[in-house]
C-alpha positions as CSV (number, residue, x, y, z in Angstrom):
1,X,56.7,-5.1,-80.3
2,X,56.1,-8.4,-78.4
3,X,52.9,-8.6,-76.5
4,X,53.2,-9.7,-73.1
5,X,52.0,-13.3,-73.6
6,X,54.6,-13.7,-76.8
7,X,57.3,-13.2,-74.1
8,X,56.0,-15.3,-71.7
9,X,56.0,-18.0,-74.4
10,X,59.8,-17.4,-75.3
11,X,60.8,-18.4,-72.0
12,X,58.7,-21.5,-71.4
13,X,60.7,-22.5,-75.0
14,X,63.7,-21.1,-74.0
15,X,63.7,-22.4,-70.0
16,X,61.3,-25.4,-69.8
17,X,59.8,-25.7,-66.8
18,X,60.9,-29.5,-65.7
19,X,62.8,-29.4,-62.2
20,X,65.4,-31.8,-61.2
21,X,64.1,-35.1,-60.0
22,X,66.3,-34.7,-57.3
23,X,64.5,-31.3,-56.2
24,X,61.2,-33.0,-56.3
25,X,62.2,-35.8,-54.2
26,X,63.7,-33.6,-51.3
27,X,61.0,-31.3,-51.3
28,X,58.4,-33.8,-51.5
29,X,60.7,-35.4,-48.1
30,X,60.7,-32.2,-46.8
31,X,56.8,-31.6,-46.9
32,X,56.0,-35.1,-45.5
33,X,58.2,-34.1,-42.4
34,X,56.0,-31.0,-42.2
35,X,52.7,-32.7,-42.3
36,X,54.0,-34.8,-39.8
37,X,55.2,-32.6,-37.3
38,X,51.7,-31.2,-37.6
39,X,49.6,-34.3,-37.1
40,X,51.4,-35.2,-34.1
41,X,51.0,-31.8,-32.4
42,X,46.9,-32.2,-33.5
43,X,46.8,-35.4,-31.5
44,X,49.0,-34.4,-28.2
45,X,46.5,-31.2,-28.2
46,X,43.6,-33.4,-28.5
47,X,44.7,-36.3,-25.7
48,X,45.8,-33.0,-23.7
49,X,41.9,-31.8,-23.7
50,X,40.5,-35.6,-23.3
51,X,42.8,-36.1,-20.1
52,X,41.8,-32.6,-18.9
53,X,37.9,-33.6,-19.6
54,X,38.5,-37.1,-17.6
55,X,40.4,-35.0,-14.8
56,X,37.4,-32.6,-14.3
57,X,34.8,-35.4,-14.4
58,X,36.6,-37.4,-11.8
59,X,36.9,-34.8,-9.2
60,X,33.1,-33.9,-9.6
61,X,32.2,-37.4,-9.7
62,X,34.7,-37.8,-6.1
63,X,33.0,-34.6,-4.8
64,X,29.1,-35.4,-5.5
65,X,29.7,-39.4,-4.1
66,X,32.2,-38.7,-1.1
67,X,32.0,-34.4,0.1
68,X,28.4,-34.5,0.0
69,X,28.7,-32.2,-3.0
70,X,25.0,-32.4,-4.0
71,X,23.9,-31.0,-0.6
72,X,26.6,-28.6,-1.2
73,X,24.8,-27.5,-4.4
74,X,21.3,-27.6,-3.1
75,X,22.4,-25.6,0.0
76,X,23.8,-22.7,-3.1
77,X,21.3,-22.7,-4.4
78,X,18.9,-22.4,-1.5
79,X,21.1,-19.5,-0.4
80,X,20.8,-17.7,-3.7
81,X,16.9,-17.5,-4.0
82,X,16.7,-17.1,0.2
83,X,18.8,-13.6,-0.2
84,X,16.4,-12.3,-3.6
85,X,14.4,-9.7,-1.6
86,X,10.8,-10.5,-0.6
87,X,7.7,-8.6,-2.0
88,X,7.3,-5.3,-0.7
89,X,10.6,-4.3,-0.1
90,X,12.3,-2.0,-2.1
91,X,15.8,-3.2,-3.0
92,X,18.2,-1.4,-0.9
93,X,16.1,0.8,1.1
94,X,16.3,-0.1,4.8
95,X,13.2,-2.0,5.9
96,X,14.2,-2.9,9.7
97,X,15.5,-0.5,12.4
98,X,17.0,-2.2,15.1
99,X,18.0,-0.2,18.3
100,X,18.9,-0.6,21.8
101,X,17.8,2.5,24.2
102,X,19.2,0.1,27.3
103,X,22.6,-0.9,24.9
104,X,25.0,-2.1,27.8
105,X,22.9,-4.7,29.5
106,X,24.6,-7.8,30.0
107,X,24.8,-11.5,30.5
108,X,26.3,-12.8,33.8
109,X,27.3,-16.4,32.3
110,X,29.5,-15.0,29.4
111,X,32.2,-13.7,31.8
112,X,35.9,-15.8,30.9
113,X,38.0,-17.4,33.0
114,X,38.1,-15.1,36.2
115,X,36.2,-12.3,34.8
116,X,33.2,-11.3,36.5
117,X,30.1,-9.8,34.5
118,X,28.0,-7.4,35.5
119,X,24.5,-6.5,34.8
120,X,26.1,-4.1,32.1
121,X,29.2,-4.6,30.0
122,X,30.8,-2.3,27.2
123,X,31.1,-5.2,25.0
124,X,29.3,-8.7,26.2
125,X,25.9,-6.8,26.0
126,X,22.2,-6.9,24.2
127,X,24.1,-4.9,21.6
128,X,25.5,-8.1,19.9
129,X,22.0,-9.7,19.8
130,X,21.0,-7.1,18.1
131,X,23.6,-7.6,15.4
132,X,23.3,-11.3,15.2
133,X,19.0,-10.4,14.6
134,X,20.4,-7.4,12.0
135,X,22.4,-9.5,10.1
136,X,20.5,-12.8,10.0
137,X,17.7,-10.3,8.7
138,X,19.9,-8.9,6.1
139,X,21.0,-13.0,4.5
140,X,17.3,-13.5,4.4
141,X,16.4,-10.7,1.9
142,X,15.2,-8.2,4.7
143,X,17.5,-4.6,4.3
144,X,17.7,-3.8,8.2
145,X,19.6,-0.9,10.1
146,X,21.4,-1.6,13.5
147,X,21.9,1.4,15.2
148,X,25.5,1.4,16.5
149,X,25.5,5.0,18.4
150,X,26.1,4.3,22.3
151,X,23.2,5.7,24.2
152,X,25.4,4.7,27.5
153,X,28.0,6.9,26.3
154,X,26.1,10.0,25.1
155,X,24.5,10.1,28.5
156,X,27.7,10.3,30.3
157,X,28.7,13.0,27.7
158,X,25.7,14.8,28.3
159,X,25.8,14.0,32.4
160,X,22.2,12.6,32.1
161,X,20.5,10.1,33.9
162,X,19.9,6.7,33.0
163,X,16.0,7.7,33.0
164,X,16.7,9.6,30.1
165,X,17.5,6.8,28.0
166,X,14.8,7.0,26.1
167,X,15.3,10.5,25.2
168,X,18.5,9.8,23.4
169,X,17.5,6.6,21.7
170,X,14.7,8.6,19.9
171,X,17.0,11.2,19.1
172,X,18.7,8.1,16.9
173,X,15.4,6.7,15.9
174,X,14.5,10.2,14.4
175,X,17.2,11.0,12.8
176,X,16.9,7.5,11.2
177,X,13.7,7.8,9.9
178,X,14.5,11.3,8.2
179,X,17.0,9.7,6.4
180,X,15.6,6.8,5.7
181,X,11.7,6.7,4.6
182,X,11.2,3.3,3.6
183,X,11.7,2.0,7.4
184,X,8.1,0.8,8.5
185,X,9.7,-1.4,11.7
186,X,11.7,-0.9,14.8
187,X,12.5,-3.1,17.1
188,X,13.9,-1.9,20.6
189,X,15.9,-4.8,21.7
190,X,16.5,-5.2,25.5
191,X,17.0,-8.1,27.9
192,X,15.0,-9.0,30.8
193,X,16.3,-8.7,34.8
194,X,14.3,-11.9,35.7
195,X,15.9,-15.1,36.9
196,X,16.6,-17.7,34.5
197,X,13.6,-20.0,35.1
198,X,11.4,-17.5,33.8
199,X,13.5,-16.5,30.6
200,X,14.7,-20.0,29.6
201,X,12.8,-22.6,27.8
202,X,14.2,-26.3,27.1
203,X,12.8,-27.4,24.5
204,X,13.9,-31.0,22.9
205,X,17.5,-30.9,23.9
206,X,17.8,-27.1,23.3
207,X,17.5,-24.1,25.2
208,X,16.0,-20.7,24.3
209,X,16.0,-17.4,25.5
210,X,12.6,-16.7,26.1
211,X,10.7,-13.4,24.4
212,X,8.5,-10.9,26.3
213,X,6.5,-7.9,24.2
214,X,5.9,-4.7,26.1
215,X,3.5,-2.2,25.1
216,X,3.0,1.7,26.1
217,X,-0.6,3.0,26.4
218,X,0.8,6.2,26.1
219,X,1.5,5.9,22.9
220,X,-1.0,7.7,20.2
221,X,-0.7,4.2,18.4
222,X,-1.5,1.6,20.5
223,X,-3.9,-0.4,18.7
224,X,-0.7,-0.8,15.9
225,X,1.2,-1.8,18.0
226,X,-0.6,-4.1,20.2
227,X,-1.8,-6.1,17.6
228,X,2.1,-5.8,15.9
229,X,2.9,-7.7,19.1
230,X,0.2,-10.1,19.3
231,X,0.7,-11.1,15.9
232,X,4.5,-11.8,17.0
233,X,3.7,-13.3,19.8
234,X,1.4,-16.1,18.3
235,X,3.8,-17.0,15.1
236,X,6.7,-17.6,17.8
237,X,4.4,-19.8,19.4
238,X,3.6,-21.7,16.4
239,X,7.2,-22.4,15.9
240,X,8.4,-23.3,19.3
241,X,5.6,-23.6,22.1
242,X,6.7,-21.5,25.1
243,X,9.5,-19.1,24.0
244,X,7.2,-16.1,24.2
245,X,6.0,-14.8,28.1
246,X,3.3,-12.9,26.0
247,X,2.8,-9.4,25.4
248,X,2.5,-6.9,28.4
249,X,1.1,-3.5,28.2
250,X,2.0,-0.7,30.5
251,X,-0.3,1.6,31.5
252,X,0.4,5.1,32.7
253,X,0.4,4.0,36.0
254,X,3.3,1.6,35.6
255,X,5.3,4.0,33.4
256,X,8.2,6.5,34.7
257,X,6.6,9.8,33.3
258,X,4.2,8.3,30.8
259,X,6.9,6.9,28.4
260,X,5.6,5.8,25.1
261,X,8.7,3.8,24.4
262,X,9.1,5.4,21.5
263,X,6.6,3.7,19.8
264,X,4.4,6.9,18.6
265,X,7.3,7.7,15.9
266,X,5.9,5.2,13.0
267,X,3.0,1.9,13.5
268,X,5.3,-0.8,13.5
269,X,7.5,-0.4,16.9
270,X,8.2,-3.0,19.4
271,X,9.8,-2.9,23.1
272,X,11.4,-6.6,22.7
273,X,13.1,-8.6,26.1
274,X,14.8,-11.3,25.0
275,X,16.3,-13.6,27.2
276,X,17.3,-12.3,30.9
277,X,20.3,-11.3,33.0
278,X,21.1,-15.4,33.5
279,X,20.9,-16.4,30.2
280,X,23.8,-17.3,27.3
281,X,24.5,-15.4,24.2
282,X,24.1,-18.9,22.7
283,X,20.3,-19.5,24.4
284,X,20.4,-15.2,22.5
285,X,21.4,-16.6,19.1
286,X,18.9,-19.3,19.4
287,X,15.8,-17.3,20.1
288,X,17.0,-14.1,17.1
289,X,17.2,-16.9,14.6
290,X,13.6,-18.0,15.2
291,X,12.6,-14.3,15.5
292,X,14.1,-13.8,12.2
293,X,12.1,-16.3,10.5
294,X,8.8,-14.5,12.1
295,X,9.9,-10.8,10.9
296,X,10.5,-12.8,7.4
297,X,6.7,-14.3,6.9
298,X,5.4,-11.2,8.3
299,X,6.8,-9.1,5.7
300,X,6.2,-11.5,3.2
301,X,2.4,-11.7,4.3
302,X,1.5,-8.3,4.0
């Protein structure tokens, strides 16, 4: 018996391995052709990616030198590490109640064409101050609440009076704080009925709704809250002279059945006026923005 290798001998002797020159040639053609095919699709790949990478560095290049794109970049970035929440807040716990017990009072000037405002509105009202404070609070890092019950309307539901505002708006501001314990302060955002000399301030070429603070003594925590709004009421000075009246407190004499303005419920509460009857939602804006900034250091401060 052969072995395997003996046969494998027999047919190298038998069939010798020497192809036709002809075969060689065409397959060696062939193969060239192959290689290339290849080569060429290497390099129209490669110029692909280089005229992609020259693309890409124009257009930044265009966008840094002619759409300000630098600013652009510093103003992302500023955003970013603006909205990282500040010390002492716990990240998505409310921090901020805002609240309006007064929630239709209006501004005359911000009627359209033939459309007369009144002193209250359903929709043109402190309400949307309160939202433009709520939500300029919540891009800065601050987790804030804006109550959006209608006292207005639970009255006339309940055929109260408007004296017993106050009544419902704690109803709100109790429920709030049972569900929420982290809140630690409220701010009860009205607007004042004086003329607009006394709630407008010019300052530069702009004009601000001006800020009064007004203080129960019948609350069991006045002293908190007194020097809460002193506190406000000098860092709003430091930033723009004039745009606070001060900070008023009402005795028992001056108050409708002792009210306490709800500020007994937690420390931190404050009766805010901001702006009066006269005065634009723009000269509103204006004077939340700044008030922002001061409920931002404070927190940050403590």
């Amino acid at each position: 018996m052969q072995n395997d290798k003996e046969i494998v001998e027999l047919i190298k002797e038998a069939y010798p391995l020497e192809p036709r020159k002809s075969f060689v040639t065409e397959t060696q053609q062939t193969l060239m052709k192959s290689a290339r095919r290849m080569n060429r699709r290497k390099r129209i790949k490669h110029l692909s990616l280089a005229a992609l990478g020259f693309a890409l560095c124009v257009t930044a290049s265009s966008w840094f030198l002619f759409f300000d794109g630098g600013a652009e970049l510093n103003r992302s970035f500023s955003t970013f590490f603006d909205n990282e929440p500040s010390a002492g807040i716990s990240a998505g716990e409310p921090y901020v109640y805002i609240y309006h017990t007064h929630n239709q009072e209006s501004f005359t000037p911000e009627g359209s064409s033939g459309e007369v405002i009144e002193e209250k509105h359903e929709a043109k009202n402190i309400s949307v101050v309160g939202n433009r404070l709520s939500n300029l609070l919540n891009e800065k890092g601050i987790n804030t609440i804006h109550e959006q019950k209608n006292v207005s309307q639970t009255l006339e539901e309940r055929g109260w009076t408007f004296a017993d505002s106050y009544k419902i708006s704690r109803e709100y501001f109790t429920e709030t704080l049972e569900d929420h314990k982290n809140i630690e302060l409220a701010l009860d955002i009205h607007r004042d009925s004086r003329k607009k000399d006394e709630t407008t301030l010019k300052s530069g070429n702009k004009q601000y709704a001006r800020i009064v603070f007004i203080v129960s003594s019948s609350s069991s925590r006045l002293e908190e809250n007194l020097e809460l709004a002193k506190l406000f009421n000098e860092k709003l000075e430091r930033k723009v002279p004039g745009i606070s009246r001060g900070v008023f407190v009402k005795s028992k004499e001056n108050l409708q059945e002792q009210n306490t303005y709800n500020q007994d419920l937690i420390d931190q509460v404050l009766l805010v006026n901001v702006g009066g009857v006269e005065n634009t939602l723009e000269e509103e804006y204006r004077t939340a923005k700044v008030l922002a900034e001061v409920i931002k250091e404070y927190i940050e401060d403590k």
